[in-house]
C-alpha positions as CSV (number, residue, x, y, z in Angstrom):
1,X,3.9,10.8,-31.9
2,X,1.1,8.3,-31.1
3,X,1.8,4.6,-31.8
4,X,-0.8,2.1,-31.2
5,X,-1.8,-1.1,-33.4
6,X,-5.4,0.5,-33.5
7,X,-4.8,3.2,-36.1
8,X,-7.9,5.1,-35.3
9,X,-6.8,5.2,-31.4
10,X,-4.0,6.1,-32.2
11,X,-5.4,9.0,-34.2
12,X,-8.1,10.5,-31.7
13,X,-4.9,10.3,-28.8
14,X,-3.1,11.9,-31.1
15,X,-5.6,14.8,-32.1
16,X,-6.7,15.0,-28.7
17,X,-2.9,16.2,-27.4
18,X,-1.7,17.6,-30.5
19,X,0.8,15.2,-31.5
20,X,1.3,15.2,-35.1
21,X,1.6,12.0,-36.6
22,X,-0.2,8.9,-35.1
23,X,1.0,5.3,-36.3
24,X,0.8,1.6,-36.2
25,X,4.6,0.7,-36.0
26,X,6.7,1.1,-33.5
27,X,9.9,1.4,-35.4
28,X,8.5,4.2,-36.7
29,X,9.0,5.8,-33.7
30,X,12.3,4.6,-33.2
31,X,13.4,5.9,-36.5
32,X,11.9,9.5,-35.6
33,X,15.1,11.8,-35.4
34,X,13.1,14.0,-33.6
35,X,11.9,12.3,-30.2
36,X,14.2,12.6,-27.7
37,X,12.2,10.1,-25.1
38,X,9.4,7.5,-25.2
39,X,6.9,5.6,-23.1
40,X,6.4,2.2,-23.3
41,X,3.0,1.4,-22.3
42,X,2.5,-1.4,-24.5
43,X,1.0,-5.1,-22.0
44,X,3.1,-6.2,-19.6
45,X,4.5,-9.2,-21.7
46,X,5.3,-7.1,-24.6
47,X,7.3,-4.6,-23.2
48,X,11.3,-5.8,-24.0
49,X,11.2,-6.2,-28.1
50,X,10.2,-2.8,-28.0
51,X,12.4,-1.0,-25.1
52,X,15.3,-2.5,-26.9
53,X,14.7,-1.4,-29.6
54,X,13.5,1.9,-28.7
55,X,16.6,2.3,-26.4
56,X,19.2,1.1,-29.2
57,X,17.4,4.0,-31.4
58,X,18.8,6.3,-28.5
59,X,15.7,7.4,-27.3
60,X,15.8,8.0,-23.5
61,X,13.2,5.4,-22.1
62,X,10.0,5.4,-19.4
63,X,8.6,1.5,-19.5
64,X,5.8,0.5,-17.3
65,X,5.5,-1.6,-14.9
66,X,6.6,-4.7,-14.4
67,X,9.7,-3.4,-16.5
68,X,9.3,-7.1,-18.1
69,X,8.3,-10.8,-17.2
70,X,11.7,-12.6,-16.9
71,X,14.7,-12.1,-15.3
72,X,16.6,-12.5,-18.8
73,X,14.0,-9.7,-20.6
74,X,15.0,-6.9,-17.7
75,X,18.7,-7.5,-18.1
76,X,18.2,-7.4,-21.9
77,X,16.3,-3.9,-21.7
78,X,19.1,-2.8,-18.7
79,X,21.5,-3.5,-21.0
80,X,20.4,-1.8,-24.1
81,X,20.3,1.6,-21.9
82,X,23.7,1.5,-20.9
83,X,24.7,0.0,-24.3
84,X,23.1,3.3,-25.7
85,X,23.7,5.5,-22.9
86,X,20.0,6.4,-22.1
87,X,17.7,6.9,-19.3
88,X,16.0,3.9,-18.4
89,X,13.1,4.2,-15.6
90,X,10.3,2.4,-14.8
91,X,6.9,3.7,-13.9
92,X,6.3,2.5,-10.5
93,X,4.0,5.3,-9.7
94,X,2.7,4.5,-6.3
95,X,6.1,6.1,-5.0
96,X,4.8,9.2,-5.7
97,X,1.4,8.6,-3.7
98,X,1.4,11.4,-0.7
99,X,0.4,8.5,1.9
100,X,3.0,6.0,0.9
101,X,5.8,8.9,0.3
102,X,4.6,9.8,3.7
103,X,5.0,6.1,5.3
104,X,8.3,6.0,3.4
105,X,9.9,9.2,5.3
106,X,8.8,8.0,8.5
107,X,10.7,4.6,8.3
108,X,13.8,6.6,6.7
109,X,13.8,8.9,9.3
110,X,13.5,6.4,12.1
111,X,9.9,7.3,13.2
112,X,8.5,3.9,13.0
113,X,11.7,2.2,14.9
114,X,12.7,-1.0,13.4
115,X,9.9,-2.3,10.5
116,X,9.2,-5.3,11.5
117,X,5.4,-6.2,9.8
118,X,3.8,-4.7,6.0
119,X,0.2,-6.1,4.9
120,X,-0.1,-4.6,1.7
121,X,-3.2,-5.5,-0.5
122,X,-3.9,-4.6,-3.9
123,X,-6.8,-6.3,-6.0
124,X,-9.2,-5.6,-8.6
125,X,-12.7,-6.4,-9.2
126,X,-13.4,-8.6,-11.8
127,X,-14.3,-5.8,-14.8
128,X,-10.2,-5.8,-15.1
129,X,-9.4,-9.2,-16.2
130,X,-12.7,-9.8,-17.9
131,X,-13.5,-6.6,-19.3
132,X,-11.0,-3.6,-19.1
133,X,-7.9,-6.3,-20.7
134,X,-8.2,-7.8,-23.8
135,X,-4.9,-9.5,-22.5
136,X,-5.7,-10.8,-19.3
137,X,-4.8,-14.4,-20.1
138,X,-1.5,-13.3,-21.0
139,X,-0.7,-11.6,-17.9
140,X,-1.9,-12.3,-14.1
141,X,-3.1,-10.3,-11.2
142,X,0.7,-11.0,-10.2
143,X,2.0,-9.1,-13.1
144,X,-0.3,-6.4,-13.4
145,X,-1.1,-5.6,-9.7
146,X,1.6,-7.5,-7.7
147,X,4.4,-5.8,-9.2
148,X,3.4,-2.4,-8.0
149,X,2.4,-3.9,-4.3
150,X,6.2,-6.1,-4.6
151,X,7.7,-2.6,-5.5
152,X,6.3,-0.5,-3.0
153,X,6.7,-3.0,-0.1
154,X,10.6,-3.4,-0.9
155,X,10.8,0.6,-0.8
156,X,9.1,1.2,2.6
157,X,11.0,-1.9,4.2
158,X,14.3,-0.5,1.9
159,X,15.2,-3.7,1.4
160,X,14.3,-6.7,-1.1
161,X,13.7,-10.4,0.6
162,X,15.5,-13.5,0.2
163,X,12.6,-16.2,0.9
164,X,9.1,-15.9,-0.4
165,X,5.9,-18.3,-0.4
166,X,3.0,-18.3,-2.3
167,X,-0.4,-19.9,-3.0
168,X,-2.7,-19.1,-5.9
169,X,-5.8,-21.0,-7.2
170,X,-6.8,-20.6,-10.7
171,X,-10.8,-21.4,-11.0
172,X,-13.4,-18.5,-11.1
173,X,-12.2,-16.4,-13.8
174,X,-11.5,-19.6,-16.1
175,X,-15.2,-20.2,-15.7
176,X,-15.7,-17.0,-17.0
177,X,-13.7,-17.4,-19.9
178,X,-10.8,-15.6,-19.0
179,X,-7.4,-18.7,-18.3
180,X,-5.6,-16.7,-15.1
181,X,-5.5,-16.6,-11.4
182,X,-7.9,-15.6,-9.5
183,X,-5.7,-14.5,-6.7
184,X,-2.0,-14.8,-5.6
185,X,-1.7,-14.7,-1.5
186,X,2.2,-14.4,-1.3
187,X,4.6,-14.2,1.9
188,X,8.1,-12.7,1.9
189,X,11.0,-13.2,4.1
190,X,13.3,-10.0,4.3
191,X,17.2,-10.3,5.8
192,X,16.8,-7.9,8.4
193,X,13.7,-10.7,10.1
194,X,11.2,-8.4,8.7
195,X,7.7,-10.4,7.0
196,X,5.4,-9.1,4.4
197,X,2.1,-10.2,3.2
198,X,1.1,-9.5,-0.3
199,X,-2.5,-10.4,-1.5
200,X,-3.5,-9.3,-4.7
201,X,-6.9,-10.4,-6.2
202,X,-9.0,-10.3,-9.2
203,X,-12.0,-11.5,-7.8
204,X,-14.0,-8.3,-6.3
205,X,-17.6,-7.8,-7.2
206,X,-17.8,-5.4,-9.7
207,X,-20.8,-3.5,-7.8
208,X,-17.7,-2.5,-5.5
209,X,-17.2,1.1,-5.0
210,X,-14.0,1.7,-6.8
211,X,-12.4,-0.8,-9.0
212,X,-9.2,-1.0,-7.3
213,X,-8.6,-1.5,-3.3
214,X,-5.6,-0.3,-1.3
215,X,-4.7,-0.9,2.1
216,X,-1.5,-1.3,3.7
217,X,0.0,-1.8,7.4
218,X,3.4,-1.2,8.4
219,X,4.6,-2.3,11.7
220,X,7.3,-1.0,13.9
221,X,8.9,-1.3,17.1
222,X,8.2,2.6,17.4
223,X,4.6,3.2,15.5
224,X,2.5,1.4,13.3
225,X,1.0,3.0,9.8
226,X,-2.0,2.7,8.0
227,X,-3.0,3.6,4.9
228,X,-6.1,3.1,2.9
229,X,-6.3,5.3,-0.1
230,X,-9.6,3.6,-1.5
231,X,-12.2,3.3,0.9
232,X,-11.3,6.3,3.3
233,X,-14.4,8.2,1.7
234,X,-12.8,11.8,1.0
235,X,-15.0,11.9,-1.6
236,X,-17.9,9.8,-2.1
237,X,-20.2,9.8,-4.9
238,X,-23.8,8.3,-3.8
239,X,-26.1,7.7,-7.3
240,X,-29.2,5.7,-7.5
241,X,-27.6,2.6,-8.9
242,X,-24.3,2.1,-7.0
243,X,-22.1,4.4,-4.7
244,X,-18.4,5.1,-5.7
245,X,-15.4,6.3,-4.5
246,X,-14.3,9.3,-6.6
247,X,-10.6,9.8,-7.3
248,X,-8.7,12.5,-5.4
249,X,-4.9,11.7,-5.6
250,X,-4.2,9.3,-8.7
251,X,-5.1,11.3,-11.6
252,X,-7.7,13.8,-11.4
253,X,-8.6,16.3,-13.5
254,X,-8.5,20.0,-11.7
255,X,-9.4,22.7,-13.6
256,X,-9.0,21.2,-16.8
257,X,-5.7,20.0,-15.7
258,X,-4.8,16.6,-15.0
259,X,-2.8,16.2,-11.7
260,X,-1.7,13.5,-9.1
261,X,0.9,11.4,-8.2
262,X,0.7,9.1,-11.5
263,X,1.2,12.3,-13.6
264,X,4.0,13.1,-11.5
265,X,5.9,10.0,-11.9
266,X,6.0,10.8,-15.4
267,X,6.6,14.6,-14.7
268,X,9.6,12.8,-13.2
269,X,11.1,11.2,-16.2
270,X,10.6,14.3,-18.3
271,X,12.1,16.4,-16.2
272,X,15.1,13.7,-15.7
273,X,15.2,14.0,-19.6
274,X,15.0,17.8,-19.5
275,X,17.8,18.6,-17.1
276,X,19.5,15.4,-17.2
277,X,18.9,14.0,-14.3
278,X,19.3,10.4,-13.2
279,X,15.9,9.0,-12.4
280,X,14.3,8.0,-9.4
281,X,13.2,4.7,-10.2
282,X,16.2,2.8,-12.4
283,X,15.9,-0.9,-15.0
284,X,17.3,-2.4,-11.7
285,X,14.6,-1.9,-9.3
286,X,12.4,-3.1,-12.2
287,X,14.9,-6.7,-12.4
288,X,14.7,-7.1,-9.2
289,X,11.0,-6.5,-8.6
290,X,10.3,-9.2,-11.7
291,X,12.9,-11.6,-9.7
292,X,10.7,-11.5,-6.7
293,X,7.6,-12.0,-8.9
294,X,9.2,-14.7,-10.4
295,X,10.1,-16.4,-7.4
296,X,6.2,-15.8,-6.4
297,X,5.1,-17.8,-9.5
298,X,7.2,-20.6,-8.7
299,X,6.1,-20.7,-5.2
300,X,2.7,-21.1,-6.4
301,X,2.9,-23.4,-9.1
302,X,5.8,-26.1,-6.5
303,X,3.7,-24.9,-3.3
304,X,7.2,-24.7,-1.8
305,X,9.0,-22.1,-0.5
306,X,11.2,-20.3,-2.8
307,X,15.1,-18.6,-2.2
308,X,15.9,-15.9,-4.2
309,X,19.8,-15.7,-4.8
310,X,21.1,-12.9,-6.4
């Protein structure tokens, strides 16, 4: 089933895939004897009326990220699940990207000594807010970005931090129309000593080669990593009007067939479903992700430094 307040979306999905019914309301889904699991893929802010009540239906559950926008909204959906005794996982897909799984082994194993250092930026161009959401001024590049970079930085560290600070302007995109940051630059303060830098910015020209950038640096006392999964020009596509940086590891289509490491993280959850398996990625890395994002936001807003208490 296909559920989407634009009916005629919600029909060409559902055609496209074969689903057989397409509708408007989600409690029409919920009330569906026959799904065992959904996704929640509704905007960030609108995610915990819905996983509740999907969850209390006894569906098993796959939310996107961030699992919600309040400390109080992730416990509420954490405690539905249990409640109903349902998988709960959120769909922080990045942990399924080869390079970062790859950085990830590396610090497990002990490669990269003692992390000491991550620089992790993940920004936009300016089609996202102002074109690609309708929702923008609802959300933030904080939400919508930052919660993937928060997530992936506490993974590869394997830890999440105590202290954060963080400075944000809000100015060129309310010019355009559109009332949210611009940009969040945000520092956080881990309990082993270790220090992250998070930028995340919606600000990049849109005659950029790929509407998303990735880089990321991790420091060790043994080695140091760096990834860049936009701009390292495996494929590049060179056309008369503007140069672009095809995709080769997020979702492409091979054959006919799409593949890549956001199709696996929900390969994941299916197969969690399927053979009953606990997922990777649990509501509680969600809570605590939207606690540090949280704590970011205030930062921002005080321009003081922020302890997170848990």
């Amino acid at each position: 089933m296909v559920c989407d307040l634009n009916v005629e979306r919600a029909r060409k999905i559902a055609e496209k895939y074969g689903a057989p019914r397409a509708v408007t309301d989600w409690k029409e889904v919920a009330a569906d004897e026959t799904i065992d699991a959904v996704s929640v893929a509704t905007p960030d802010f609108a995610h915990t009326e819905i996983a509740v009540g999907i969850a209390s239906a006894g569906k098993q559950l796959l939310v996107e990220k961030p699992l919600a926008t309040t400390v109080a909204e992730c416990e509420q959906i954490i405690a539905a699940a249990k409640k109903a005794g349902v998988k709960l996982m959120v769909a922080f897909h990045n942990r399924w990207s080869p390079p970062f799984h790859e950085a990830h082994r590396l610090v497990e194993t002990g490669e990269v000594g003692q992390p000491r250092f991550v620089y992790y930026r993940l920004s936009n161009t300016t089609f996202v807010p102002t074109k690609m959401l309708a929702w923008a001024e609802k959300s933030s590049v904080l939400w919508f970005l930052g919660s993937h970079a928060i997530d992936m930085t506490c993974w590869l560290l394997g830890e999440y931090p105590n202290r954060v600070y963080s400075v944000s302007r809000r100015e060129v995109l309310k010019r355009k129309g559109v009332d949210t940051p611009d940009f969040y630059q945000s520092t956080l303060e881990f309990p082993s000593g270790a220090v992250a830098s998070i930028e995340n910015v919606w600000l990049l020209q849109e005659s950029a080669p790929s509407v998303v950038d990735v880089k990321c640096e991790l420091i060790g006392t043994a080695a140091s990593i760096y990834i860049d999964t936009t701009s390292n020009r495996a494929l590049e596509i060179q056309r008369a009007e503007k140069v672009q940086y095809g995709d080769i590891i997020g979702s492409p289509f091979i054959h006919g067939k799409q593949v890549g490491f956001q199709v696996e993280a929900m390969r994941h959850f299916a197969d969690c479903v399927v053979y009953d398996r606990e997922p990777l990625i649990p509501g509680e890395v969600g809570l605590e992700v939207t606690r540090v994002a949280c704590a970011i936001e205030e930062s921002a807003k005080t321009g003081k430094p922020v302890e997170i208490e848990r």
